[in-house]
N, C-alpha and C positions, 0 to 999 in steps of 0.2 A: 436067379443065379447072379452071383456079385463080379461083376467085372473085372478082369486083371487091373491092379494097377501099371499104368505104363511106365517103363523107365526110362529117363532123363536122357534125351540124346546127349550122344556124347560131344564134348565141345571138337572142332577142327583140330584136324591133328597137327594144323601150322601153326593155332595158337598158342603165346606165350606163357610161362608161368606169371602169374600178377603177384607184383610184390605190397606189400603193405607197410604206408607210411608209419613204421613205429619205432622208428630212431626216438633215442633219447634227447630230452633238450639242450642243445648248448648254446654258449652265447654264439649268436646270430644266427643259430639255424638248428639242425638238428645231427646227430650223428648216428648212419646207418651203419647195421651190420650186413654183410650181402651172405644171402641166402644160396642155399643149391638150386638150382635152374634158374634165378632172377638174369634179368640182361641189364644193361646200363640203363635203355629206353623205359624198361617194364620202373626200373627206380625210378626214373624222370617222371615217368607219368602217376606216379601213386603221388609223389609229392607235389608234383607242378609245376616243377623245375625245368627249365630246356638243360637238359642234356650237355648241353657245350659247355652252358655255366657250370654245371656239377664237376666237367672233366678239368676245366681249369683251376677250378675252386681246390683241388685234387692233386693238381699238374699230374695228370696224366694224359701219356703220348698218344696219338693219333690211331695206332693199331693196340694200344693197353687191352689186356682180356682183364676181368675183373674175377677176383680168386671168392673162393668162400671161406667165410670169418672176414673179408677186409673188411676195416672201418674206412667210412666213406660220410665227409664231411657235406650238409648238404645245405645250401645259402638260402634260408629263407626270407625273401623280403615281405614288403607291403603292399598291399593292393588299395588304389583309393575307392574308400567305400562313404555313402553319406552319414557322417558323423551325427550324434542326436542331436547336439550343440553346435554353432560356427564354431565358437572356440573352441572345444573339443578339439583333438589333434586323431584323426582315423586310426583305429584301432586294427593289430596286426590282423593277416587275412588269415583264414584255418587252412589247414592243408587242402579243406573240402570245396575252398574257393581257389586257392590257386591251380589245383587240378578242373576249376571248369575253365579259369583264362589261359590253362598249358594250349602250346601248339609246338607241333613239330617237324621238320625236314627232312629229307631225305639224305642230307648229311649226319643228320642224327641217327638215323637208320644205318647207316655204313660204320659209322665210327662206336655206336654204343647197343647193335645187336647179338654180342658173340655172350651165349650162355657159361654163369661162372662155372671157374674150373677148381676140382682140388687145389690147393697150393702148394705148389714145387719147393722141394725141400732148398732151403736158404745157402748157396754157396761162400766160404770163406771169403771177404773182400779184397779184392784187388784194389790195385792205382790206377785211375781210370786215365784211361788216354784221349787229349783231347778231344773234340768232336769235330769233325771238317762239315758238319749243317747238316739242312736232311738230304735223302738221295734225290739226285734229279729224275725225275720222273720218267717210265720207258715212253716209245712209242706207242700210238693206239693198236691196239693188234687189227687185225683182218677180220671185219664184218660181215655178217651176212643179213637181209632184211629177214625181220623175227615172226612176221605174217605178210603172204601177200593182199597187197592193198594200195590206195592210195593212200597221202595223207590230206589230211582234211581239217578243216577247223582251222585258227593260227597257226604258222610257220613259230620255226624257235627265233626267244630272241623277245626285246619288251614291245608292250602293247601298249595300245592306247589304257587313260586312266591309271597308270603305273604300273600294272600288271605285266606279268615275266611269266612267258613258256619259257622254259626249260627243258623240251624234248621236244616230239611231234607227235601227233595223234594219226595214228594209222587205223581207218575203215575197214573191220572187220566182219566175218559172220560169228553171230553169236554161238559159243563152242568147238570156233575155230581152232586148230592146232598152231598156239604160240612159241617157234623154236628158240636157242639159243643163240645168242649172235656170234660166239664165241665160247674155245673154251674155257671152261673155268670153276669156280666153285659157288655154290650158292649160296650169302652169304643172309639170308634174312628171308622171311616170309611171313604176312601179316597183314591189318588195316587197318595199325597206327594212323596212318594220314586217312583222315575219313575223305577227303574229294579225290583221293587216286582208287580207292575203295583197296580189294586185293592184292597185293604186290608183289613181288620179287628184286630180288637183287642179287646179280650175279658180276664176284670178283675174278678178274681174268689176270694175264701177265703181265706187271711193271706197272698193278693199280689201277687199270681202269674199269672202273666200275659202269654196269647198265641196267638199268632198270625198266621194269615193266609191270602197269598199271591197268587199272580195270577190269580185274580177271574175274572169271567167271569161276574158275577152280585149279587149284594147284595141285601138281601130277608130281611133285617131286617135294624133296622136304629140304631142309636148312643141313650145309654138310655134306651135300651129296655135290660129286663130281658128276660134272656136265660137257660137253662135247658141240661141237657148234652144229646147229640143227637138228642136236638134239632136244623132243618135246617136254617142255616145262610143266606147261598150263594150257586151259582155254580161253580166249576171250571171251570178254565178255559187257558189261556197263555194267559194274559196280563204283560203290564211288557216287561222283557229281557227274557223270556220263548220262547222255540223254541217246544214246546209241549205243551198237556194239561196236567197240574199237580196241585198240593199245595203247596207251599211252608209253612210246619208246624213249628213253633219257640214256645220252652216255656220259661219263662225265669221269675225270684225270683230276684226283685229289678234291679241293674242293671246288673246282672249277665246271660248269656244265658245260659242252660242247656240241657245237650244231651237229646231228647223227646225219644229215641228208652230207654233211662234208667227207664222211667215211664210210658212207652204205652205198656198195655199186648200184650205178645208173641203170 
């Protein structure tokens, strides 16, 4: 008797839609069209592009959502590769090489994860009235720690060999209940950053953003209103974790900020 075939699990239901480098060519790069579910990131990475250069290359702001149909110019450079000849001058890189040398940030994650939207229908123009800059940025709101634990590993802050925490790692049990630290909205979930493995990212009031790494599994999705203490995810050592832990980051714009300065003793 012949076996069922088995069907294909299905991918996470945090994962993003993948976009596919198939802009057309123009000079110095290519021009994409944005698809229905693509995010900023999901472009940055089919092409190779970090993210930040795409959004300036673009000038678009800090919180831009990206519509579907925008064209979206995308700055292809060069990668040095060993030419056949010295003389030879290194021939451009394919999209298939500079998506193996992309890398990305958790800034990136904040600024280019909001899935495209319809596009809003085009209001008559106005006269713009000056700009008085951007807004100054709130207060941190009121923390609570997101698993109990110690922290362990580096404190935030640089390391020996030029290496930068950017949060702290908090000792966890593996499948521990990870809460929120705050309220807020979820603003990303995924493992773009392959050494944080699993992540989240939760936007609170007045911008500041925190995040949380290493998870074992996400209990909530991207969109969903959160509550402080209330549960996200599990811990877990995904990632470059050689334990179960957290890895906690809080951070105001594009700035990270030490969590032990704003998490009760």
């Amino acid at each position: 008797m012949a076996k069922p075939v088995a069907k294909p699990s299905a991918p996470p239901r945090w994962q993003a839609v993948a976009a596919k480098a198939d802009g057309a060519i123009v000079a110095g790069g290519r021009r994409h069209t944005v698809k229905r579910g693509e995010t900023g990131i999901a472009i940055a990475s089919a092409y190779g592009v970090p993210w930040s250069r795409i959004a300036a290359a673009n000038r678009l702001e800090r919180e831009s959502v990206l519509e579907i149909g925008q064209p979206l110019f995308i700055p292809i450079g060069s990668l040095a590769r060993p030419a056949a000849k010295p003389s030879a001058a290194p021939p451009r890189a394919t999209p298939e090489e500079q998506a193996a040398a992309f890398s990305m940030d958790v800034d990136d994650l904040i600024t280019g994860s909001g899935t495209a939207r319809v596009a809003a229908p085009r209001q008559p123009s106005a006269a713009r009235l000056p700009q008085a800059g951007p807004p100054a940025m709130a207060p941190v709101p009121s923390l609570g720690w997101p698993v109990d634990g110690r922290v362990i590993l580096s404190r935030f802050g640089p390391k020996p060999g030029g290496r930068v925490n950017d949060g702290v790692n908090i000792k966890a049990l593996r499948g521990q209940a990870v809460r929120a630290a705050a309220d807020g909205e979820i603003i990303y979930v995924g493992d773009a950053i392959a050494g944080f493995g699993l992540m989240m990212l939760v936007r609170h009031a007045g911008g500041t953003v925190t995040a949380y790494g290493h998870l074992e599994d996400a209990l909530a999705d991207r969109g969903s209103k959160v509550q402080r203490g209330q549960v996200l995810a599990r811990a877990g050592s995904s990632g470059e974790a050689k334990e179960p832990q957290l890895l906690f980051q809080v951070r105001q714009g594009r700035k990270p900020l030490d969590p032990l300065l704003y998490l009760p003793r």
